[in-house]
N, C-alpha and C positions, 0 to 999 in steps of 0.2 A: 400424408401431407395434404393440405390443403390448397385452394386457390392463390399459389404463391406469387409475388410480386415477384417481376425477373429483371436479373442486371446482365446490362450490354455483353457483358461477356462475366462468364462463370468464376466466381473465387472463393476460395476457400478460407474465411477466416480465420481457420484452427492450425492451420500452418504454420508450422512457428517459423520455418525460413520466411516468412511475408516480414516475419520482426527483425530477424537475425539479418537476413541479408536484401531484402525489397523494400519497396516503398508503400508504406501501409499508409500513409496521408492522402497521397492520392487516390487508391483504392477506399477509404472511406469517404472521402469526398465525391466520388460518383456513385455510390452506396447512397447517399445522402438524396442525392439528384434524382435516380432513376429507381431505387428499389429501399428504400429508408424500412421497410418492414422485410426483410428478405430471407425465403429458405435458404439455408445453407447445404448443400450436400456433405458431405464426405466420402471420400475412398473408402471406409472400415464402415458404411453404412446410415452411423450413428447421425443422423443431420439433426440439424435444429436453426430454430427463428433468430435475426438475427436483428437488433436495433438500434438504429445511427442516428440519431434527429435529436434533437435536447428538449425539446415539449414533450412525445411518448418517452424516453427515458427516465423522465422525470417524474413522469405519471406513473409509469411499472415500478418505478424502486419505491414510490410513496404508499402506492396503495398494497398494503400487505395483506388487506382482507381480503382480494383476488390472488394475487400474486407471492406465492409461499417460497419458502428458503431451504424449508425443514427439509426435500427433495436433493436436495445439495446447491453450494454457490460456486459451481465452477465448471467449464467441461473437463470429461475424462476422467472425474473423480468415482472413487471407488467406490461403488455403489453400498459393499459391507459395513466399510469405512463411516459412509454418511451415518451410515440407518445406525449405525451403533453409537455415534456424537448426536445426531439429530436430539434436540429436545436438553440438551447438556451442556454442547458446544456454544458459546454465544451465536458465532455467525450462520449456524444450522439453526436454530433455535426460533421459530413465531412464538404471535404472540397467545396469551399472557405472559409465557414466562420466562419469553427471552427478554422486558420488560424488568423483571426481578431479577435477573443476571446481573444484567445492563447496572441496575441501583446499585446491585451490590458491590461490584466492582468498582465503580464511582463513587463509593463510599468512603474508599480509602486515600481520596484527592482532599485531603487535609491542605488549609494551607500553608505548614510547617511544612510538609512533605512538597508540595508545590516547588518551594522556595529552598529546599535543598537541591531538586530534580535541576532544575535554571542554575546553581551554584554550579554543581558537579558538569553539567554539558558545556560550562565555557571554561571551565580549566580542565578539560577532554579536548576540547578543538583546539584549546593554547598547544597544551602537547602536542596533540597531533598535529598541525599547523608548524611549530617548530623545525623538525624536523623539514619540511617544506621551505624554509626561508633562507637554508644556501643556496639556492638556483639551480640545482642541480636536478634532474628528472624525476620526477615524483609519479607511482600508481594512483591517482585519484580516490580509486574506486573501491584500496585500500582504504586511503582516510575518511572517506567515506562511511564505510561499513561497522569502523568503530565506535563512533556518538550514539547512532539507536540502537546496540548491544548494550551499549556501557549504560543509557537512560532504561535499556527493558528491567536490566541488572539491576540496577538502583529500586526501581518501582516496584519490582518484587520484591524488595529485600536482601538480595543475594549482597553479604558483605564483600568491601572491597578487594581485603585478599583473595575472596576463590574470585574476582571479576577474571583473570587472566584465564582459569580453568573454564570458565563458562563461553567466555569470548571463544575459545577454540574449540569443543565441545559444540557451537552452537554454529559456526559458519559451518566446521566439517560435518553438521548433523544436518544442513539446509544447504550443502551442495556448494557453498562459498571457494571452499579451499579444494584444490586437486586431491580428491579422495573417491576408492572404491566405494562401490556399495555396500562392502562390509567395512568398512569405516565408518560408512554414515549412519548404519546401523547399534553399530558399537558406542557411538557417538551418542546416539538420541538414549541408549538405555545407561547412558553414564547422569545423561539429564536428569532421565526420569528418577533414578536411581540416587540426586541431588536434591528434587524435588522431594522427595519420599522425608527426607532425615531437615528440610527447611519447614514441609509442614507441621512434622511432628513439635519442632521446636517452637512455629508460632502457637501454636496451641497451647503450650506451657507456658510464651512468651512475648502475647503478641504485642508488634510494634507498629509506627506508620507506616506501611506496606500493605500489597495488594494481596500478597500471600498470607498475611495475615486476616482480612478481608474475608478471603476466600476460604481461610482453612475454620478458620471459626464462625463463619457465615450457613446461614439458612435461609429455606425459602419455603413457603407456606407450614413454618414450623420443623423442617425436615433439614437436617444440617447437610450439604454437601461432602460427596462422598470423595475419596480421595483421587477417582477417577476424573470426577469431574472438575476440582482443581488443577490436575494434572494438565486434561485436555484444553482449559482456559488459558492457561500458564503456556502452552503450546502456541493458543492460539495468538496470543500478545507479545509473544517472539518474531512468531511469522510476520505478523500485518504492521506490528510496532519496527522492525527492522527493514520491509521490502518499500515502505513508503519514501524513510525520511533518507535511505541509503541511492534509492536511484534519483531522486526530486535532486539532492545535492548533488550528483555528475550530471544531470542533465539541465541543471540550473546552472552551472560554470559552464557547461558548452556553451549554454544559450548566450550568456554572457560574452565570452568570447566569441561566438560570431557575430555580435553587436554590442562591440565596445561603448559607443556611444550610451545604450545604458546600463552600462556599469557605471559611469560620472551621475547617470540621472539617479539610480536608486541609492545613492551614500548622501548621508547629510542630516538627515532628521529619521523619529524610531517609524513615523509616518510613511516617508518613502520606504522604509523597509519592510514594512509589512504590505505594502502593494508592491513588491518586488518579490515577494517571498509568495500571494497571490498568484501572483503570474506565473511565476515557476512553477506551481502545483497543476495553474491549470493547461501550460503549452507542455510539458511532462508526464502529467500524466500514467503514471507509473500502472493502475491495476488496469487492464487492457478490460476487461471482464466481468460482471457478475450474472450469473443463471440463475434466474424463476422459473418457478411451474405452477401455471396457471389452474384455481384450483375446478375452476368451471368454463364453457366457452367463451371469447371473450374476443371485441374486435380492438384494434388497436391502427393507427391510420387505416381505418375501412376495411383492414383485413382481417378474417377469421383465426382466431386461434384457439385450439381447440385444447378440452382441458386436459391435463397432462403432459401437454406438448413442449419441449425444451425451448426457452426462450432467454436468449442471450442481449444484454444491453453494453456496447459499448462506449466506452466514460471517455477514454480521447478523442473519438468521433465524434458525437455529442459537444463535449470541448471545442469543436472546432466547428459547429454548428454556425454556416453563414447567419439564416434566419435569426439567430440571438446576439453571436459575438459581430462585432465591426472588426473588419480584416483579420480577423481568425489566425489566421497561419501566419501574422507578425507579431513578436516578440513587443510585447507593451510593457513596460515596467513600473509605468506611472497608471495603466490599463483601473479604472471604474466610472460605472462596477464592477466586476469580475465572480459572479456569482455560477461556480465552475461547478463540478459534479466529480472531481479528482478523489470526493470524502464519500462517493455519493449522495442519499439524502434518503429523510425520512424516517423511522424506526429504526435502521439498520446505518443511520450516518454513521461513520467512522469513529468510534470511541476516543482513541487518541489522534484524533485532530487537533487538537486544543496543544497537545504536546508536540506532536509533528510540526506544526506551527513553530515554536517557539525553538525547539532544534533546529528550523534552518533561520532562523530570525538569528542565534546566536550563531552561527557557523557563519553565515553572509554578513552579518555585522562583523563578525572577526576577521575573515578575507579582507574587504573592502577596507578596513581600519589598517590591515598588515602588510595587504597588496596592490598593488596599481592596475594589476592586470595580470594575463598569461595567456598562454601561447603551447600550444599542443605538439604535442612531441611522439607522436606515432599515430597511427590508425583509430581512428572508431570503432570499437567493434560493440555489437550491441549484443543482447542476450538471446538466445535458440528459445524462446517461450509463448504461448499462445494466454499465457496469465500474465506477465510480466514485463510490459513495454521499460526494458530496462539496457545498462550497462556490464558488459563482461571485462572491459580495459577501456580506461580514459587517461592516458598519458599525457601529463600537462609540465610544463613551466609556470613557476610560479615567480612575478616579477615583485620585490621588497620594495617597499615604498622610501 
């Protein structure tokens, strides 16, 4: 460790009780104040750098020709794990060829497919929503977790009859549903095991989809091998389902504890897309991403040395005084709002453009079907040091 910047009193970012059960806004906001570049300890050793401020955050996630990915994006991950996705995986992947990933994969955002993807997500939220509009107590975080399943589903390709098999398959394979670890084991080789018999098929048959894309796709000549489909298709379950599932319970909290703008953001698609803005950036959802710096390198006046873990936090940032005006109030009308929720740079968020447009349709469907609601048990938030998210949001849902 180097010449570290110290905060008033010692904390551990990687706690996931700081998520689950503390006040982490606080805690980054005097991160911000006193120690904005900060070593982190940990009890098991492992520490690493820590960054709160939205000017360096901005600067580390942009500049990829110091600050590398391939090392892995996240703590605690599995060092085998990386090294064997690195260079495969999109978000393990520098550049050139994470670059040609990237293409490929957005290759397959046809505008047909587009324009089916927005079909299918507001007759998802209809149904889903339904169900919600006898007034009776409703899981949120349930209806929730079904639109960016059913849009990953769609974007692959997965026809609509097996969508119910994958739906379950895919929460009990990522921890969603009350399931051992051999469930969730059994679960992810049912996937993979699904993936195997959809690629063979786009190959013989390809159609709008990214499975298609990806199974008959190449890159400097070399056709993508079925692993690395696999782990792509992996990876756009994860990031495609963990954004647009907690932005939606943490976008109705916010809502409901400031009624006032819920009446501001209905009315026109304008307000809703600075409504839908705001949500992403007071939410917040990836707590996290890790670079390692490929050379020494200072970053506010402090050394980092190369190889050093160095962690950039997105809702602290977020909440950045020096950029946002009143930061820690809920703006619904709020621009600019130019947040770091997708982060930025090379590595921005793939399906942003889709996340987007899933809570555009979801809060356009509340707001058109409900007046309001009103919370019906405890908060309880997620045990995660990746995932500033919801575990139960019990809501009433008021019909207009």
């Amino acid at each position: 460790m180097t010449n570290a910047q110290s905060s008033p009193s010692q904390v551990d970012l990687a706690d996931e009780d700081l998520y689950a059960r503390g006040d982490p806004i606080q805690v980054w906001a005097r991160l911000r104040a006193t120690a904005p570049v900060y070593w982190n300890d940990r009890p098991n050793g492992q520490g690493f750098w820590a960054v709160t401020r939205y000017e360096e955050a901005t600067r580390i996630l942009k500049d990829t020709a110091i600050f590398r990915s391939e090392s892995g994006m996240r703590l605690d991950h599995n060092p085998d794990a990386t090294d064997a996705a690195a260079g495969r995986l999109l978000i393990v992947t520098d550049a050139p060829r994470h670059a040609k990933i990237r293409r490929l994969i957005n290759s397959a955002f046809s505008p047909r497919m587009v324009a089916r993807l927005e079909e299918n997500m507001r007759a998802t939220v209809r149904e889903q929503l339904a169900a919600a509009a006898s007034g009776e107590v409703c899981e949120f975080t349930d209806i929730a977790s079904v639109l960016p399943l059913s849009v990953i589903c769609d974007l692959l390709g997965v026809p609509r009859s097996d969508w119910d098999f994958m739906l379950k398959c895919t929460r009990t394979a990522f921890g969603e549903l009350d399931s051992s670890p051999m469930e969730r084991v059994e679960a992810h080789a049912a996937i993979l095991d699904y993936y195997e018999g959809l690629v063979d098929d786009r190959r013989r048959n390809p159609e709008d989809d990214v499975m298609s894309a990806l199974a008959n796709g190449s890159i400097d000549g070399v056709p993508l091998t079925d692993e690395e489909v696999f782990l792509n298709c992996d990876g756009l379950i994860s990031g495609g389902n963990e954004t647009t599932r907690h932005a939606s319970a943490g976008g109705l909290l916010a809502l409901m504890q400031n009624p006032g703008e819920w009446r501001r953001a209905v009315g026109s698609p304008e307000a809703l897309d600075l409504l839908v803005n705001e949500i992403l950036r007071y939410t917040s959802q990836a707590l996290h991403v890790l670079r390692t710096p490929r050379e020494d390198v200072e970053v506010n006046r402090q050394l980092i040395r190369a190889g050093e873990p160095l962690t950039v936090w997105m809702p602290s940032a977020n909440r950045d005084e020096a950029f946002f005006a009143d930061p820690d109030r809920f703006d619904a009308t709020r621009s600019p709002n130019n947040h770091l929720a997708f982060g930025a740079g090379a590595h921005y968020c793939l399906g942003a453009s889709l996340a987007r447009t899933e809570l555009r349709v979801l809060f356009d469907e509340l707001s058109t079907t409900f007046s309001g609601a009103d919370l019906a048990g405890p908060v309880r938030r997620l045990r995660s040091n990746l995932i500033w998210g919801f575990e139960s949001l019990r809501v009433t849902l008021h019909h207009r």
